[in-house]
C-alpha positions in Angstrom: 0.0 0.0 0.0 1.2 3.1 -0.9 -1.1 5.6 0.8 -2.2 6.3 4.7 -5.0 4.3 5.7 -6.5 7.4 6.9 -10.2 7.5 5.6 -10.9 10.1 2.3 -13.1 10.3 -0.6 -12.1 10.4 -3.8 -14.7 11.3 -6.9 -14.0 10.7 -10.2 -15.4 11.9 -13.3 -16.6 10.2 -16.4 -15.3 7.3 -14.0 -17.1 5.0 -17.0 -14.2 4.6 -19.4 -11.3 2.9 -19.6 -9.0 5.8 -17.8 -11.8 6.6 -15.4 -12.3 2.8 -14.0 -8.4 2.4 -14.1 -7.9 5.4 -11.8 -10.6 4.0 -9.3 -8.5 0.1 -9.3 -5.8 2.5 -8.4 -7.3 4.4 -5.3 -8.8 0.7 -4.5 -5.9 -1.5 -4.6 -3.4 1.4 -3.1 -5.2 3.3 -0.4 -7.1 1.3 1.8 -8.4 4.5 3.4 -10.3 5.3 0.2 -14.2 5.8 -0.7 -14.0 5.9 -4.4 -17.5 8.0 -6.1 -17.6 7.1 -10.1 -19.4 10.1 -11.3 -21.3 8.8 -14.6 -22.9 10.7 -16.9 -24.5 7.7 -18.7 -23.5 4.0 -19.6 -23.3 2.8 -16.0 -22.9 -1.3 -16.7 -19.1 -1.2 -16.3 -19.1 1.1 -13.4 -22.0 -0.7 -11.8 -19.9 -4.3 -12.1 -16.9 -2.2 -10.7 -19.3 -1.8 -7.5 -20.2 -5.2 -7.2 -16.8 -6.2 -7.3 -15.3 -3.9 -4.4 -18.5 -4.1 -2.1 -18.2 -1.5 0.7 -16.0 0.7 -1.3 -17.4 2.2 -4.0 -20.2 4.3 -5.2 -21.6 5.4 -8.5 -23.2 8.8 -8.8 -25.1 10.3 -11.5 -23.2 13.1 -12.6 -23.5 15.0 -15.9 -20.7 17.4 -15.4 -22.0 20.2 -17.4 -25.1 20.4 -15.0 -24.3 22.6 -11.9 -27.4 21.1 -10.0 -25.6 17.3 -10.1 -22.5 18.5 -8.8 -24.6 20.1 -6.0 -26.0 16.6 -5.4 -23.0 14.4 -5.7 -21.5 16.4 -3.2 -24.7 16.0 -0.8 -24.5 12.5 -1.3 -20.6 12.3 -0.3 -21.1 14.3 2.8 -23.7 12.6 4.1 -21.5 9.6 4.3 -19.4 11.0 6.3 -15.9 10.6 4.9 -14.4 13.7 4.3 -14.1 14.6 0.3 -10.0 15.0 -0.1 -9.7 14.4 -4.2 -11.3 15.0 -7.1 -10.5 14.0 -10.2 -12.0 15.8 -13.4 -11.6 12.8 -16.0 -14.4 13.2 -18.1 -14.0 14.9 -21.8 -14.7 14.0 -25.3 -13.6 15.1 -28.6 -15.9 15.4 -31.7 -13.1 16.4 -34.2 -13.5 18.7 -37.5 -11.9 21.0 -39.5 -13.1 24.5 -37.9 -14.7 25.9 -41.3 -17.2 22.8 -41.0 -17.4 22.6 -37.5 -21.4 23.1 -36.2 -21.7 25.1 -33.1 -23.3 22.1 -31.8 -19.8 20.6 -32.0 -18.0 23.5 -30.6 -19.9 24.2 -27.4 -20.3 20.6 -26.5 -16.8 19.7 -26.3 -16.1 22.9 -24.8 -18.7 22.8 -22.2 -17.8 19.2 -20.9 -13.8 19.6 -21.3 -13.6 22.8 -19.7 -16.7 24.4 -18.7 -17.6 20.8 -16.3 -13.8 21.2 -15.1 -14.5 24.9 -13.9 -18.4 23.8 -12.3 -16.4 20.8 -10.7 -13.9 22.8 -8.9 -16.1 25.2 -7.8 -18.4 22.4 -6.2 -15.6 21.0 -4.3 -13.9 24.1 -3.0 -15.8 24.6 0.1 -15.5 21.1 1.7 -12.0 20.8 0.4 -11.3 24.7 2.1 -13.1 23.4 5.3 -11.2 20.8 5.8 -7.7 22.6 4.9 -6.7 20.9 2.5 -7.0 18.6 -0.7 -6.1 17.3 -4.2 -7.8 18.5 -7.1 -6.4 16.4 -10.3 -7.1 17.4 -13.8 -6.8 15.5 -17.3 -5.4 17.3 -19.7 -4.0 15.9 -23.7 -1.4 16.6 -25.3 -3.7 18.1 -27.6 -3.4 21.4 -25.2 0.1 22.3 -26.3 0.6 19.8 -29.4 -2.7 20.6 -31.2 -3.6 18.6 -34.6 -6.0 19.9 -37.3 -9.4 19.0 -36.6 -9.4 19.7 -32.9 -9.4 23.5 -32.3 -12.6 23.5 -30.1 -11.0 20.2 -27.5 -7.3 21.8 -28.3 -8.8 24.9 -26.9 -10.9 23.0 -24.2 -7.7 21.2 -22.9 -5.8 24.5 -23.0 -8.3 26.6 -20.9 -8.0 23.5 -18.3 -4.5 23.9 -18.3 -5.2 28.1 -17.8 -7.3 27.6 -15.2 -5.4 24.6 -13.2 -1.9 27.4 -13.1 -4.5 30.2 -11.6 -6.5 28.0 -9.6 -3.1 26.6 -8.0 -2.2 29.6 -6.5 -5.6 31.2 -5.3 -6.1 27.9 -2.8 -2.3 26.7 -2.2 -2.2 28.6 1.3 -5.0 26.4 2.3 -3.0 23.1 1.7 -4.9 22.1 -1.5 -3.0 21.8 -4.2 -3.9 21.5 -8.5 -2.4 20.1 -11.2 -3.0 18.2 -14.3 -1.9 15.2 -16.3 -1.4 15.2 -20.2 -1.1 11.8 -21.7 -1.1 11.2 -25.3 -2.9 8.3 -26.5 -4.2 5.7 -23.9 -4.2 1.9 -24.9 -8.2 1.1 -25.2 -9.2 4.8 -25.5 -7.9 5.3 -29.2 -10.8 6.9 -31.6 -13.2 3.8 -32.3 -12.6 4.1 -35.8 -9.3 4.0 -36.4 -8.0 0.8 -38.5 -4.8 -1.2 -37.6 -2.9 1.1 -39.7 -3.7 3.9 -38.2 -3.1 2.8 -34.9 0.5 1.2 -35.7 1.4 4.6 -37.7 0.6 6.5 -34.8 3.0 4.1 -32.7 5.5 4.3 -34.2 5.1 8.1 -34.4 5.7 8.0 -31.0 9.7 7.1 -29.6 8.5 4.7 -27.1 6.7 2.8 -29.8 3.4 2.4 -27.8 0.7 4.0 -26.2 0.6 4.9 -22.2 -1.2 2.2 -20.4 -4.6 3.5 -18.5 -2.3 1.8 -15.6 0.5 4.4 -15.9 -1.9 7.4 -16.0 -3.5 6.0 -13.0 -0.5 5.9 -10.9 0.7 9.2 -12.0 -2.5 10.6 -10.6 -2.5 8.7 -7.6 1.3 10.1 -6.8 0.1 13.3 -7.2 -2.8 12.8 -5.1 -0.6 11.9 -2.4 0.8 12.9 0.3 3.9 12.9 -1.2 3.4 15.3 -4.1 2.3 18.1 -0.8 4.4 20.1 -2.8 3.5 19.9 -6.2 1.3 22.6 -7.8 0.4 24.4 -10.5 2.3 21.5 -12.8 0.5 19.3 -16.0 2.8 16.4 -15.9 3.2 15.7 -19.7 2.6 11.9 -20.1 3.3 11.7 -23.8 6.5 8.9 -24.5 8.7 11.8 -25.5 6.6 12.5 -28.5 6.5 16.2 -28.1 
């Protein structure tokens, strides 16, 4: 074990997919301590059989991150448990990719309002108990795509930049109250590729990459749980680029 035993809740965000249920078999396997919340938006079947697998330990919650009310009541549900909220983890994003002179505004605010605008409504939910209780982690997921845009992803380019904007400033408004902010930036996940990408698109990407693979889910989720630690107590403001040496 890798953590204090020392009870703390930890909520994840679009906790559904393949990064979101490896981060919460992190917290599960490594900090005994932990009450791990699966925020889901929709698509609950793999979260639900995470439940049923670690009984006692985990919760899922209903939680569309762009709505503002179902922040209010995931929180309500964590503190009436009891367990003091210590980390949240704003995981959930999507891209819906096209060349900006054929992009809809449909396509625009969408991935902007879940990438950044659910990252801003989640930290602002969180910031009272976290201030209350003097002190926290507050994890974000970035991409790559923030500082190694491609074409075809100016609105989630701009998305993942703003988080990585507003996880710098956020740093240093709440550091003197022992919670700290920062982000992680992997490139390509193993499992999370685009769903329609063939074999050859997948391999050419590898091997654009020096390590000649993707990150693991695995890898991401221990980088987050180091810095949800009491180890990284001094580590703020930083997006810890997770990318292979690609860029």
């Amino acid at each position: 074990m890798d953590e204090s035993s020392e009870p703390r809740s930890i909520l994840i965000t679009g906790a559904n997919g393949v990064l979101g249920l490896a981060l919460a078999h992190c917290f599960v396997r490594r900090d005994p301590g932990a009450h791990v919340y699966l925020g889901v938006r929709s698509g609950r079947e793999k979260a639900e059989a995470f439940v049923e697998a670690h009984p006692g330990r985990v919760t899922v919650l209903d939680l569309d991150v762009t709505n503002a009310a179902q922040w209010g009541a995931a929180l309500e549900v964590i503190q009436a448990r009891g367990v003091p909220l210590k980390v949240l983890i704003n995981n959930a994003g999507y891209h819906d990719d096209a060349l900006l002179a054929n992009m809809s505004a449909e396509q625009w605010h969408g991935v902007i309002d879940t990438n950044l605008h659910g990252v801003w409504l989640g930290c602002q939910a969180v910031l009272k108990p976290l201030m209350q209780s003097r002190g926290g982690r507050i994890i974000n997921v970035v991409s790559l795509s923030a500082s190694l845009p491609p074409a075809g992803q100016t609105n989630y380019a701009a998305a993942k930049a703003g988080v990585v904007g507003l996880t710098k400033s956020l740093a240093k408004e709440v550091a003197r109250m022992g919670i700290t902010v920062n982000g992680v930036a992997p490139a390509h996940i193993e499992g999370a590729t685009p769903a329609g990408w063939s074999e050859d698109q997948l391999k050419a990407t590898r091997m654009q990459t020096p390590m000649r693979r993707f990150a693991k889910p695995e890898e991401v989720a221990a980088a987050v749980f180091f810095l949800a630690s009491a180890d990284a107590s001094y580590i703020n403001g930083t997006v810890l680029q997770m990318d292979g040496g690609l860029a």
